[in-house]
PAMAR-826133 format. One record per residue: x, y, z of N, C-alpha, C, O in turn. Coordinates in steps of 0.05 Angstrom, whole numbers, padded with zeros to 5 digits. Layout:
REC      n_x      n_y      n_z     ca_x     ca_y     ca_z      c_x      c_y      c_z      o_x      o_y      o_z
REC        X        Y        Z        X        Y        Z        X        Y        Z        X        Y        Z
...
This chain:
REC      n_x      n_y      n_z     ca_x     ca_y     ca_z      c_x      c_y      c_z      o_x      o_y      o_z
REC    00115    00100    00480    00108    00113    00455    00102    00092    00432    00083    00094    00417
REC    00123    00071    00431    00110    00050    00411    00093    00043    00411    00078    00050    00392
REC    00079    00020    00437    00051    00015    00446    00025    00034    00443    00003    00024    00436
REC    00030    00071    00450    00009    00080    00435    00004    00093    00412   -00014    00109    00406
REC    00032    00082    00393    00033    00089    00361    00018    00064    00352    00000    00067    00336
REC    00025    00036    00361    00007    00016    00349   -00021    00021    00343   -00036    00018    00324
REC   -00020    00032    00377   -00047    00032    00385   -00075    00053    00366   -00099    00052    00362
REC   -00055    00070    00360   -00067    00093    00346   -00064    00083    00320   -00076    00098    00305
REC   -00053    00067    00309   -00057    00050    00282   -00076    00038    00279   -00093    00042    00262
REC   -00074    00023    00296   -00101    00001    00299   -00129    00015    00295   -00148    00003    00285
REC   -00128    00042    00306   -00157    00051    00302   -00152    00075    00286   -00165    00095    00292
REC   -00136    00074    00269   -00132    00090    00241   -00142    00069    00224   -00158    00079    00209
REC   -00138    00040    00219   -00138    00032    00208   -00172    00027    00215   -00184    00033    00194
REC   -00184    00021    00230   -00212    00018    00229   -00226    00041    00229   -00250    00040    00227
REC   -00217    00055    00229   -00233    00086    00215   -00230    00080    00182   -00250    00078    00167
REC   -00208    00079    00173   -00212    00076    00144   -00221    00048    00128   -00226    00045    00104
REC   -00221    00027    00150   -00225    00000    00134   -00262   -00003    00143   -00277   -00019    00131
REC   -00269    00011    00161   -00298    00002    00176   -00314    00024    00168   -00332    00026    00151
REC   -00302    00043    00186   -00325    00069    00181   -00316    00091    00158   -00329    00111    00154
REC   -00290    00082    00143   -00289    00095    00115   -00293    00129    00120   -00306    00145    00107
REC   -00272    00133    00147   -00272    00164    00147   -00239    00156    00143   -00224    00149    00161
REC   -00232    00158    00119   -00204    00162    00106   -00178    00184    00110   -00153    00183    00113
REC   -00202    00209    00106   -00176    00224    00113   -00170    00236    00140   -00151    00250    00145
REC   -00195    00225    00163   -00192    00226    00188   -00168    00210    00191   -00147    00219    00201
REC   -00171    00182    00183   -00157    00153    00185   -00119    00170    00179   -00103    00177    00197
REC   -00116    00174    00146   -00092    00194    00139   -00089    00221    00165   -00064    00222    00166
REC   -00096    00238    00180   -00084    00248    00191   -00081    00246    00219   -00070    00264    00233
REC   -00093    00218    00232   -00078    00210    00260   -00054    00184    00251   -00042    00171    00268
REC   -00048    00180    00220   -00029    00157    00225    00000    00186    00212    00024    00183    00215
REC   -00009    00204    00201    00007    00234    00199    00011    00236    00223    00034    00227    00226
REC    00000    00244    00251    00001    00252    00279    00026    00231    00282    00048    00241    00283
REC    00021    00198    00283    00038    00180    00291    00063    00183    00277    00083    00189    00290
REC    00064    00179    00254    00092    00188    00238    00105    00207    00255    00126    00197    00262
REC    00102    00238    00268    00113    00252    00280    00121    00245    00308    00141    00250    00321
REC    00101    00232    00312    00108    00226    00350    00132    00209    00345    00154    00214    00356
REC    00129    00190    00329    00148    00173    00324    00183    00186    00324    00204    00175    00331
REC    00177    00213    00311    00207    00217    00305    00222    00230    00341    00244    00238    00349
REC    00203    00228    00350    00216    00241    00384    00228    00214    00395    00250    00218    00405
REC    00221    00184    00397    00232    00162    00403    00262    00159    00406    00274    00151    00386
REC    00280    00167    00435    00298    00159    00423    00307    00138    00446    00292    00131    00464
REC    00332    00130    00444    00349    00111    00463    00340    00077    00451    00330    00069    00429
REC    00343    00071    00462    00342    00039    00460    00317    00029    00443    00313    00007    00433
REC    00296    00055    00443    00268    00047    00428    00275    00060    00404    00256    00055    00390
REC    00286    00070    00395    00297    00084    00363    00293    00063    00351    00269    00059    00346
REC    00311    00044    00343    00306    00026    00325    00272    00006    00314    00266    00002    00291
REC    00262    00001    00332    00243   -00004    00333    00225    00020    00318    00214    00016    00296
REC    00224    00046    00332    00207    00063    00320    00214    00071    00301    00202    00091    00292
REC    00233    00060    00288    00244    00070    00253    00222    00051    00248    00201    00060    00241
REC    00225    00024    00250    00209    00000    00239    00186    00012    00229    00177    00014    00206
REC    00175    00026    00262    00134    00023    00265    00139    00050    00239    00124    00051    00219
REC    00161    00069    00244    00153    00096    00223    00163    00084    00202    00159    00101    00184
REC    00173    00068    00192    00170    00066    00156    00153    00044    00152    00160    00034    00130
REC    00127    00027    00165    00102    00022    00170    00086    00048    00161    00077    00051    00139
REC    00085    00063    00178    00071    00077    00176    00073    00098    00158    00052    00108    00150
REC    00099    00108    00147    00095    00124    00130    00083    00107    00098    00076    00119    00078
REC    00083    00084    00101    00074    00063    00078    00040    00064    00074    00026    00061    00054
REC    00034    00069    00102    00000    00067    00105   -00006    00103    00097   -00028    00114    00096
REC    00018    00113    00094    00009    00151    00085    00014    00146    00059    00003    00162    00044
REC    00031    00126    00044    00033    00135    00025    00007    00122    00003   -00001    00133   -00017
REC   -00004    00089    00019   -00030    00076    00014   -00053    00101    00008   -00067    00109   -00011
REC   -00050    00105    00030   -00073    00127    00030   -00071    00148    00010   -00088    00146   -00008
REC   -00053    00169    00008   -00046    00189   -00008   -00047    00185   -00035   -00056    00202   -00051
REC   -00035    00151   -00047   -00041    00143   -00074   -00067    00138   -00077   -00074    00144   -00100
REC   -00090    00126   -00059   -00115    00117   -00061   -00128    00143   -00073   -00143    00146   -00093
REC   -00117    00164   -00053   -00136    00192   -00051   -00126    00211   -00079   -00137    00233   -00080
REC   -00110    00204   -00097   -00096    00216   -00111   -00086    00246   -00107   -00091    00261   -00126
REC   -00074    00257   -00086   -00065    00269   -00069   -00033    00270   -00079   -00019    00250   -00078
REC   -00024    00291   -00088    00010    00290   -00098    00023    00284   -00080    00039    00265   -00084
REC    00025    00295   -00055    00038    00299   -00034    00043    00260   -00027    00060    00252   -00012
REC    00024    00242   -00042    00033    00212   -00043    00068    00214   -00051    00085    00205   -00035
REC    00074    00226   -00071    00098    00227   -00079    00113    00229   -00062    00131    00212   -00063
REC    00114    00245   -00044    00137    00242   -00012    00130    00227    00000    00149    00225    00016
REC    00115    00213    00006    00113    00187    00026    00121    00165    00000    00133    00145    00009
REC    00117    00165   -00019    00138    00134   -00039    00170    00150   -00030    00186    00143   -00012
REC    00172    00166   -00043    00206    00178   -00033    00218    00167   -00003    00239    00155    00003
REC    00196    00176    00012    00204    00160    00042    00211    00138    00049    00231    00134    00063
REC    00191    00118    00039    00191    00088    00029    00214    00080    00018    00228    00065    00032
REC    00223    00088   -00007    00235    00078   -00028    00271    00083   -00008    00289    00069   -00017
REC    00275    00092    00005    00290    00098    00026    00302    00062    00043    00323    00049    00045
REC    00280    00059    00050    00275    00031    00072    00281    00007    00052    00265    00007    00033
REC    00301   -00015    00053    00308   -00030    00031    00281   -00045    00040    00269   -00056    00021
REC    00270   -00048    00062    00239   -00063    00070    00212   -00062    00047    00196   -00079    00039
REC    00216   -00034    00041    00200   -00024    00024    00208   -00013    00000    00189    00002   -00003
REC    00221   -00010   -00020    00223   -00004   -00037    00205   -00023   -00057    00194   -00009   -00073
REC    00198   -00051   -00060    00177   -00055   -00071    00146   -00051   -00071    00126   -00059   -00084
REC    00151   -00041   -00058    00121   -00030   -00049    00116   -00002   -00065    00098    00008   -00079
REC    00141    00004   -00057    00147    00042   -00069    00142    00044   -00098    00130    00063   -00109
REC    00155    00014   -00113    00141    00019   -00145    00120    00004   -00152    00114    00003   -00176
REC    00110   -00007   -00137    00083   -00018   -00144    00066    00012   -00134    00050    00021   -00151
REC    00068    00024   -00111    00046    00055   -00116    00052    00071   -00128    00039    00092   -00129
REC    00081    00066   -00145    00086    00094   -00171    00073    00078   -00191    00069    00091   -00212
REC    00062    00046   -00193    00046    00034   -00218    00025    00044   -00216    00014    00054   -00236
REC    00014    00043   -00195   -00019    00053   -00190   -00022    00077   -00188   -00045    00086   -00194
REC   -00005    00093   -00182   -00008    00121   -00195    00001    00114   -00228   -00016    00125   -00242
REC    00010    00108   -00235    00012    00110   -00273   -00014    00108   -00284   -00025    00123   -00301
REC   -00024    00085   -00271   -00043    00072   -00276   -00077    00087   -00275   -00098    00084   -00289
REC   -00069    00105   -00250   -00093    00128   -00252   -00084    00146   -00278   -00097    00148   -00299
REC   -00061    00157   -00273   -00058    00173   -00291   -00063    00166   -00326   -00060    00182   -00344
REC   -00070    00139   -00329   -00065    00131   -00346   -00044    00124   -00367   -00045    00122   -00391
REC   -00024    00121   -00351    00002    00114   -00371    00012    00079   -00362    00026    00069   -00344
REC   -00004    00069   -00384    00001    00039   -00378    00025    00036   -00381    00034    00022   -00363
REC    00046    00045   -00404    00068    00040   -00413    00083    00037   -00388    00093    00016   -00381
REC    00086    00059   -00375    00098    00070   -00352    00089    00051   -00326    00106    00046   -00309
REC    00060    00040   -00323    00053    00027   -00301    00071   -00006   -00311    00086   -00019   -00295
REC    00068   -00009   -00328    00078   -00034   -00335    00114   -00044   -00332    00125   -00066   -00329
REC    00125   -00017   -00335    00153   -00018   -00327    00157   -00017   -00296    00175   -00027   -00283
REC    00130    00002   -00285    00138    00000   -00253    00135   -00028   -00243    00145   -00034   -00221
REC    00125   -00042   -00255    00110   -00079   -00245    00131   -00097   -00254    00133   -00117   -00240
REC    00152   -00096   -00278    00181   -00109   -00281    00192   -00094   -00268    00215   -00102   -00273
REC    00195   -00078   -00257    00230   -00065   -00241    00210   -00068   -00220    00197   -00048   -00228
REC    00192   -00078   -00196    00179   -00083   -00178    00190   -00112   -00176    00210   -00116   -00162
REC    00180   -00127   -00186    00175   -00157   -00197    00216   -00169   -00194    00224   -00189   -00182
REC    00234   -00147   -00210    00257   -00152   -00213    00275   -00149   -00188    00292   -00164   -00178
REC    00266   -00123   -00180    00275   -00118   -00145    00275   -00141   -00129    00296   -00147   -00116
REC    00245   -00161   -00127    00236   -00168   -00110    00248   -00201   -00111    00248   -00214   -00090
REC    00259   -00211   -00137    00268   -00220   -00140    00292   -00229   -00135    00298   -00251   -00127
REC    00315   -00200   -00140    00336   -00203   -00134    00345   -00192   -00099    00367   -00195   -00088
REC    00324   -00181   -00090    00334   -00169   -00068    00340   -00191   -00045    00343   -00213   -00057
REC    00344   -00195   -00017    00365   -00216   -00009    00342   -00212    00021    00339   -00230    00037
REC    00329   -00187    00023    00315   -00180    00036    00281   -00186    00038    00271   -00184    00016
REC    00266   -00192    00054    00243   -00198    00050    00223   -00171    00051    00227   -00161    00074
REC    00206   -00158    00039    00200   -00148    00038    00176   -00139    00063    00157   -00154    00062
REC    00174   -00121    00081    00155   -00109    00094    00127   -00121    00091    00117   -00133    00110
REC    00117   -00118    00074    00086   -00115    00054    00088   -00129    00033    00107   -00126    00017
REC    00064   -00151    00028    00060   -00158    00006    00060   -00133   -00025    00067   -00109   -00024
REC    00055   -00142   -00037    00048   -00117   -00058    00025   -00113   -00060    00012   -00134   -00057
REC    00007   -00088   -00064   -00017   -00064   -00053   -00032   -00079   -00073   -00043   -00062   -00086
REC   -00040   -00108   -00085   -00065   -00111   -00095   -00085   -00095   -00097   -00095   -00082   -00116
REC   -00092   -00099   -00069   -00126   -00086   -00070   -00119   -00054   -00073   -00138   -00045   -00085
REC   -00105   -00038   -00068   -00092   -00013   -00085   -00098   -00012   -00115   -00114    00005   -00124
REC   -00084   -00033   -00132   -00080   -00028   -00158   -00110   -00037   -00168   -00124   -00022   -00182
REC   -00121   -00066   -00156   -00153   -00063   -00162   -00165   -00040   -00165   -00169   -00030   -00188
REC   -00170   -00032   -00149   -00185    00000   -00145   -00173    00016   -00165   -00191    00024   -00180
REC   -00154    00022   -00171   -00138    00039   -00190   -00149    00028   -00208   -00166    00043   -00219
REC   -00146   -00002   -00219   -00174   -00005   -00244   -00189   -00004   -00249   -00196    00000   -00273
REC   -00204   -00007   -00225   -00228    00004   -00224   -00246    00028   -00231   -00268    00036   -00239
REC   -00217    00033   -00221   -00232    00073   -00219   -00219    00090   -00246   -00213    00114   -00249
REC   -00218    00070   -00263   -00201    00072   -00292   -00216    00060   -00307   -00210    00063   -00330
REC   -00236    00047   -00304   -00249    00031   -00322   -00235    00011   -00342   -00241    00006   -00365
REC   -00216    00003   -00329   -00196   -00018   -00340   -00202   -00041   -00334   -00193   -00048   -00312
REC   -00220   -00064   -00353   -00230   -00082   -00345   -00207   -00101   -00347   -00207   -00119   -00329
REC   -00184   -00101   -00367   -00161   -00124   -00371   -00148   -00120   -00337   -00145   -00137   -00320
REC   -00143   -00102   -00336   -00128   -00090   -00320   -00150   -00101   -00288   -00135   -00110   -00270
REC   -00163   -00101   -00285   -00187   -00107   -00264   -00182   -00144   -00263   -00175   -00158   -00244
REC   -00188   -00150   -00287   -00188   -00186   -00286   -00157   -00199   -00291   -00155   -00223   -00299
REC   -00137   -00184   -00287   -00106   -00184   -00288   -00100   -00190   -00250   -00088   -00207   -00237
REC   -00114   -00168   -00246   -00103   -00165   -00211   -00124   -00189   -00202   -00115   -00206   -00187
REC   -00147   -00192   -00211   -00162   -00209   -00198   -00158   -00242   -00202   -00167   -00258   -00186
REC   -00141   -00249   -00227   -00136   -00264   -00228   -00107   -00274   -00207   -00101   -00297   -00200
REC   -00093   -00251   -00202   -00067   -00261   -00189   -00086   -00261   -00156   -00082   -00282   -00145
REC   -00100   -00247   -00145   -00106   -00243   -00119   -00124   -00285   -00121   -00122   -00299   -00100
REC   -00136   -00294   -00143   -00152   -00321   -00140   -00128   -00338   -00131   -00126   -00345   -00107
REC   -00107   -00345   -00150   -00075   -00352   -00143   -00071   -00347   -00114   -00062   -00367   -00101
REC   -00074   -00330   -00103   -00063   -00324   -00081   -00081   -00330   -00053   -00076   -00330   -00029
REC   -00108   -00335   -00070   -00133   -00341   -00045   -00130   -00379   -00048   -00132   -00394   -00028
REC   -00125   -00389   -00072   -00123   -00418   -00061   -00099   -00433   -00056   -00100   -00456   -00062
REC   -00073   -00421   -00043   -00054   -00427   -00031   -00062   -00419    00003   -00057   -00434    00022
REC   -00075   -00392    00005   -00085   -00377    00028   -00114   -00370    00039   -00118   -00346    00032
REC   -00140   -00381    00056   -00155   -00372    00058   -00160   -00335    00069   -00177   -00318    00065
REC   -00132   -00336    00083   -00134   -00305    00088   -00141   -00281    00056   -00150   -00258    00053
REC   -00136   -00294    00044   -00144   -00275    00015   -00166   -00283    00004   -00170   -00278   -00020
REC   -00185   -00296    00022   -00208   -00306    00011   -00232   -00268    00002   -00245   -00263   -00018
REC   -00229   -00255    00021   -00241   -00228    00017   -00232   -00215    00000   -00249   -00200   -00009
REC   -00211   -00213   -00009   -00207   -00190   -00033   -00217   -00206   -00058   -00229   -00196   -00076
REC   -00208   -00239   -00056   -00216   -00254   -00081   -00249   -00250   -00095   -00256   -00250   -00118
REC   -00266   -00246   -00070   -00290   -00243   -00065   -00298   -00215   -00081   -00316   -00213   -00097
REC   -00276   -00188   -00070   -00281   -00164   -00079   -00268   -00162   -00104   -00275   -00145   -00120
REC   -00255   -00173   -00107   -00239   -00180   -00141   -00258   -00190   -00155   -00263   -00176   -00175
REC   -00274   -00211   -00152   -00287   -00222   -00171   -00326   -00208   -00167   -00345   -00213   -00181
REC   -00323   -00194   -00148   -00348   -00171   -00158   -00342   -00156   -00166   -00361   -00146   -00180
REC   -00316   -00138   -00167   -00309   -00113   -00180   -00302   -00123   -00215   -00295   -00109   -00233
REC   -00307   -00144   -00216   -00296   -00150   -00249   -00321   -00158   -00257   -00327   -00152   -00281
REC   -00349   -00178   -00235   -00382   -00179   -00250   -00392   -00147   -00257   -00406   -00139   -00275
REC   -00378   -00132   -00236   -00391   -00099   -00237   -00389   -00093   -00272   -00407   -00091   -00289
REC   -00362   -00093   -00273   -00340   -00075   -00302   -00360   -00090   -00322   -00357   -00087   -00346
């Protein structure tokens, strides 16, 4: 069951990163979350892992899609000491749609403060290319050349972040 929960990740994830059928992508990694909870004996532990993974990629999704029902998958998250920074960086980007900077700005110090003090390494980087888009789709140009400036930081320590740096710094020629 693990092997074909990956497996069915893997091409959740290229449905929504390739062919951009999203909420196809959201309800086979929903399917996997459930199969997941039948796992038991010696593979339990493990399939907690792959399911609070995956309930992280429902809650990606659900905040992207502005979809409430995001709100129970951060709840889920915020659960997993793995993820709890993750959990308030997508209650920022929900603020942040919603337009409550005040509020997004407190989720990014108690994010920022967690991550800091926690003893634990976190699961997931923090949802950049999430909160981009959330600027984006806000017409928040500070807010657009804020994330794009931390994702440049993070592309010349790392070539792997050379693509978002790329989509960072066209989403801010766009604005």
């Amino acid at each position: 069951p693990l092997v074909a929960a990956l497996s069915q990740n893997a091409v959740a994830a290229y449905e929504m990163n390739i062919l951009g059928c999203v909420e196809r992508a959201r309800e086979r990694v929903a399917r996997i979350y459930e199969q997941l909870a039948d796992v038991k004996g010696t593979e339990e532990h493990y399939a907690s892992m792959i399911r609070s993974a995956v309930a992280t990629a429902l809650a990606f999704i659900e905040t992207a899609l502005g979809l409430p029902s995001a709100h129970h998958w951060i709840e889920v998250i915020e659960s997993d000491r793995l993820q709890v920074v993750n959990a308030l960086y997508m209650r920022r980007i929900i603020s942040i749609v919603e337009g409550d900077t005040e509020q997004a700005e407190l989720y990014r110090t108690r994010a920022e403060v967690v991550a800091l003090q926690s003893s634990v390494r976190q699961m997931f980087m923090p949802p950049l290319r999430h909160e981009l888009a959330a600027h984006m789709r806000c017409g928040d140009l500070a807010g657009v050349k804020q994330v794009a400036d931390q994702i440049a930081r993070l592309a010349e320590d790392s070539p792997g972040w050379l693509p978002q740096h790329y989509t960072a710094q066209g989403y801010y020629q766009r604005m």
